[in-house]
C-alpha positions as CSV (number, residue, x, y, z in Angstrom):
1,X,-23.1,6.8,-15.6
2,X,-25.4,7.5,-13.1
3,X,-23.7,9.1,-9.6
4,X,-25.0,11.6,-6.7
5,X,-22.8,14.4,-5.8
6,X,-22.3,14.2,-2.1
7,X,-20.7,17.7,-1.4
8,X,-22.6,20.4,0.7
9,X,-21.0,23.0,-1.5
10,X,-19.8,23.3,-5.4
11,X,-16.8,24.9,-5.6
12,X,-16.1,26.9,-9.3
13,X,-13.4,23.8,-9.9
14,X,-16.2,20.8,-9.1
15,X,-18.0,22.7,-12.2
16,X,-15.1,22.3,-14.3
17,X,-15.0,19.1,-13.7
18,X,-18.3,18.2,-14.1
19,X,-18.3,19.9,-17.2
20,X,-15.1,17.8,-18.7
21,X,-17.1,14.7,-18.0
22,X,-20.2,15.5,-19.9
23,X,-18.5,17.5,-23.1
24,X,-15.5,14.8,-23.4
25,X,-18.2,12.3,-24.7
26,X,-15.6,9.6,-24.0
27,X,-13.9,11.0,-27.1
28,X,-10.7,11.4,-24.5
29,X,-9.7,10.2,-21.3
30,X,-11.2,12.0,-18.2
31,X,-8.4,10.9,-15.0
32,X,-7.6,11.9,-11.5
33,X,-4.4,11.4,-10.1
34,X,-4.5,8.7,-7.1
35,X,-2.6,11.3,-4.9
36,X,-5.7,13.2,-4.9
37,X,-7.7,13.7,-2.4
38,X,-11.6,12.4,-2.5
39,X,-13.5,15.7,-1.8
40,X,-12.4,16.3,-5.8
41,X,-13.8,13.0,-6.9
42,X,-17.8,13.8,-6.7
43,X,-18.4,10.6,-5.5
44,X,-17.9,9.0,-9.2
45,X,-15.5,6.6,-7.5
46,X,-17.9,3.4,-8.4
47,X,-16.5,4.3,-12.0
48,X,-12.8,4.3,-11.4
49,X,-10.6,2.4,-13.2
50,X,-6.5,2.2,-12.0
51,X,-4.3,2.2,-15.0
52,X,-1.2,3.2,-12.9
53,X,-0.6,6.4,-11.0
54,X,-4.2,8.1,-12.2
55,X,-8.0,6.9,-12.1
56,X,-9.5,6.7,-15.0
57,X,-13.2,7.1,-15.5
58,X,-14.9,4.8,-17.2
59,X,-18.5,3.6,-17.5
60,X,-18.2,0.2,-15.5
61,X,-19.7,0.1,-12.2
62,X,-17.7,-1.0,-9.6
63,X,-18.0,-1.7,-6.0
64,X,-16.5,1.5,-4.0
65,X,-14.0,0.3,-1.6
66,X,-11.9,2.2,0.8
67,X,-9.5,5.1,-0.4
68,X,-6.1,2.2,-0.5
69,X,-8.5,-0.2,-2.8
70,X,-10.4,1.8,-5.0
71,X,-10.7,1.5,-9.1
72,X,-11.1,-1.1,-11.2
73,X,-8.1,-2.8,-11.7
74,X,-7.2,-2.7,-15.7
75,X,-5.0,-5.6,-15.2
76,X,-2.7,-5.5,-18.5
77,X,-2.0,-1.9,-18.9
78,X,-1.0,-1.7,-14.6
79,X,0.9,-4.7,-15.4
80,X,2.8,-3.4,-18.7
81,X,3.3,0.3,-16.8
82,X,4.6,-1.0,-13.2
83,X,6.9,-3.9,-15.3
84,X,7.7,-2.2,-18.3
85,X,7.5,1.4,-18.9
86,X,8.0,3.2,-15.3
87,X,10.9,4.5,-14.5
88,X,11.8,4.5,-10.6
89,X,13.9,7.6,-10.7
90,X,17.1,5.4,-9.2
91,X,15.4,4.5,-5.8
92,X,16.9,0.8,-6.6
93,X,20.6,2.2,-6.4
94,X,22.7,2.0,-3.0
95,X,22.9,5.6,-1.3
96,X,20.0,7.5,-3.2
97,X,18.4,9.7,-0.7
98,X,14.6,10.1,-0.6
99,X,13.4,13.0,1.3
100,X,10.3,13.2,3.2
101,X,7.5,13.3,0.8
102,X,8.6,11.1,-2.0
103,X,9.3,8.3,0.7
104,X,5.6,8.7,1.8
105,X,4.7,9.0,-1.8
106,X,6.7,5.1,-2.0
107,X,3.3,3.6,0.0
108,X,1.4,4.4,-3.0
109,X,3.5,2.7,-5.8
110,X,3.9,-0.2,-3.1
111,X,-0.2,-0.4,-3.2
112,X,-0.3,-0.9,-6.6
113,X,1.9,-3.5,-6.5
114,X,0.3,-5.2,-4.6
115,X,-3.1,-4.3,-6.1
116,X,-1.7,-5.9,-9.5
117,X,-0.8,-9.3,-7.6
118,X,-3.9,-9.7,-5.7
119,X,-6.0,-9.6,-8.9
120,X,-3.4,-11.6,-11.1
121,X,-3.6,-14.2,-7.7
122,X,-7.6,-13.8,-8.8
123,X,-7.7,-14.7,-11.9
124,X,-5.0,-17.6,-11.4
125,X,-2.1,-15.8,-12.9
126,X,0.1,-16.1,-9.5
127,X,3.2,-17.4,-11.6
128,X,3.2,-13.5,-12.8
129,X,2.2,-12.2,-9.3
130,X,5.2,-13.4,-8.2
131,X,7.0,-11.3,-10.9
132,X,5.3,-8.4,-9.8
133,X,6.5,-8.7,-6.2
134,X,9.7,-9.0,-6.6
135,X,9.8,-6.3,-8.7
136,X,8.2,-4.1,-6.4
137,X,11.0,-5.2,-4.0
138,X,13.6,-4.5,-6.5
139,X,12.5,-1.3,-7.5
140,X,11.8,-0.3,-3.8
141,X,14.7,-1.7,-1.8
142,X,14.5,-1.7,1.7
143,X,17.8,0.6,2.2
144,X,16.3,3.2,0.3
145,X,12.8,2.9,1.3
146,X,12.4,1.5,4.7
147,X,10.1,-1.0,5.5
148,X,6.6,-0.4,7.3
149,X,3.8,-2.1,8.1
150,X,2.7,-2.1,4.2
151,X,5.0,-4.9,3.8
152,X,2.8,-6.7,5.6
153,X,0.2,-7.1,2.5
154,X,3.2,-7.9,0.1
155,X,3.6,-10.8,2.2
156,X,0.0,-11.4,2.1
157,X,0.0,-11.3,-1.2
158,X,3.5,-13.9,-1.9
159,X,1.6,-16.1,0.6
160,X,-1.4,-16.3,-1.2
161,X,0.8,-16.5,-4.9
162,X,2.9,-19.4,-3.6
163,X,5.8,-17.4,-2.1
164,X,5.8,-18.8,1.1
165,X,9.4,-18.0,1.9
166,X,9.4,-14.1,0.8
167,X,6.5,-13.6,2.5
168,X,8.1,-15.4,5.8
169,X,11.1,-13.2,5.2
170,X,8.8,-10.1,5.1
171,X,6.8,-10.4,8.3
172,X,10.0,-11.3,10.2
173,X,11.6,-8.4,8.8
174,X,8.5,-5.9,9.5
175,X,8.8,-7.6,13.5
176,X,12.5,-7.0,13.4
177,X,12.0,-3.2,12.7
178,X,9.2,-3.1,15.1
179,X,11.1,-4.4,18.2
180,X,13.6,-1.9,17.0
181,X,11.4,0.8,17.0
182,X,9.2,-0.5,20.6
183,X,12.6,-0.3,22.2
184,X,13.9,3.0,21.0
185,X,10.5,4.5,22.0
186,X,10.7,2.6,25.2
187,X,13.4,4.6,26.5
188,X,12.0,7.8,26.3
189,X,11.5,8.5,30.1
190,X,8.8,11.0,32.3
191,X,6.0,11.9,31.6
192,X,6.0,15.1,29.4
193,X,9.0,12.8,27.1
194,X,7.4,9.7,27.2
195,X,3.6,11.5,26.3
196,X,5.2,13.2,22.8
197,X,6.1,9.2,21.8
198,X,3.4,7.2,22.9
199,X,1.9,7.2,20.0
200,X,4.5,5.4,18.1
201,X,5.0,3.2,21.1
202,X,1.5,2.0,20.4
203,X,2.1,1.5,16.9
204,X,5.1,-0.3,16.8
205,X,3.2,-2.6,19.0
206,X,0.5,-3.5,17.2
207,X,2.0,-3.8,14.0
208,X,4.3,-6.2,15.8
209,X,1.8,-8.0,16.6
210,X,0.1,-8.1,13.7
211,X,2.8,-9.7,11.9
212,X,2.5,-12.8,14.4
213,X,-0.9,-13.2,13.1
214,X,-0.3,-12.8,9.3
215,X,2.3,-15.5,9.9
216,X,-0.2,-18.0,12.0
217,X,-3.0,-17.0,9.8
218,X,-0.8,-18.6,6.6
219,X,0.3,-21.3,8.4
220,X,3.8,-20.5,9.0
221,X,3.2,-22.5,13.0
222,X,7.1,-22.1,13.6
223,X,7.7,-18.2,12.6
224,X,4.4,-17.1,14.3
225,X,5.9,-19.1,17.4
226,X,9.6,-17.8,17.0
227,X,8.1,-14.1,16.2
228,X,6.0,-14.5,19.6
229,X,8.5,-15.1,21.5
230,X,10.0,-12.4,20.8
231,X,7.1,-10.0,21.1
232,X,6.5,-11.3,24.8
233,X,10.3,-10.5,26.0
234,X,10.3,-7.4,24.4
235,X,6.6,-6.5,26.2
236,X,8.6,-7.6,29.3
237,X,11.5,-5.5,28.9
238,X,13.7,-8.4,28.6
């Protein structure tokens, strides 16, 4: 492995881990967990591999992607830990209550989900994409978990595995929740109000119309018409 460490400063802990890489030998497994943050990772993300909910480091160069898409993707072992051995903690049964940070924690097992399908899709394997999706929408239903704009690459990823009609279901879902949100927001009125919501506002548009073009951009002509419709009346007021 060959890396340059990027920090301005070396803090006591970035000399423990430096020194857990080069004595382990690869006589044990060296990980991070994915919910850490990157300043930790001294720059040896090139040599990640995703296994599940840590990074492994291994010596395979990879190409360093953004901080949603990095690691090498170890595609049995996610597959055999998101299908088989994880356990959800009951987010799949009606009235379960997620608080805050576990719900934003949700985005992450939702990634890897998708993650897993993309390179099954990649190497041909969409029949099991498909498995993989549906279990991430089983596992992570939407009454539990809410629906944001990261069901937007789920649907991506059914698209491109086959799934035309999930993924159609998806992005009219994600617009539905959208125009709910753009005309909740909406209401908010003068200035000093209006100011402490734009933000969301904004959001809810765009993501809106994102989901038109996901659906024109996998040719689905009639939703992307149907879902445009919509977004003009509600940019109307009507």
């Amino acid at each position: 492995m060959r890396w340059e460490i990027s920090n301005n400063t070396m803090m006591k802990a970035d000399l423990v881990t430096q020194d857990i890489v080069a004595s382990t030998d690869w006589t044990r497994p060296v990980c991070f967990a994915i919910t850490t943050g990157s300043d930790v990772y001294l720059n040896m993300q090139k040599y990640f591999q995703i296994n599940g909910l840590v990074y492994q480091i291994m010596p395979i160069e990879n190409a360093q992607l953004n901080e949603g898409s990095m690691g090498r993707i170890n595609t049995e072992t996610l597959y055999d830990n998101l299908m088989n051995k994880f356990k959800w903690g009951n987010m799949d049964k009606p009235g379960v209550y997620l608080e805050e940070t576990t719900l934003r924690q949700t985005n992450n097992y939702r990634n890897l989900f998708y993650r897993l399908a993309i390179r099954l899709i990649e190497t041909g394997d969409s029949a099991r994409a498909i498995k993989v999706l549906d279990r991430c929408l089983e596992v992570m239903p939407e009454e539990n978990v809410p629906y944001n704009q990261l069901m937007l690459a789920i649907a991506q990823a059914y698209y491109a595995a086959g799934g035309a009609e999930k993924g159609n279901m998806l992005v009219k879902r994600v617009s539905e929740i959208m125009g709910d949100k753009y005309r909740y927001y909406s209401r908010f009125k003068g200035n000093k109000k209006f100011a402490s919501v734009s933000q969301d506002v904004e959001e809810s548009s765009q993501i809106y119309n994102y989901a038109i073009q996901v659906a024109e951009q996998n040719k689905q002509p009639e939703l992307a018409a149907e879902l445009r419709k919509g977004y003009e009346a509600l940019m109307s007021g009507r």
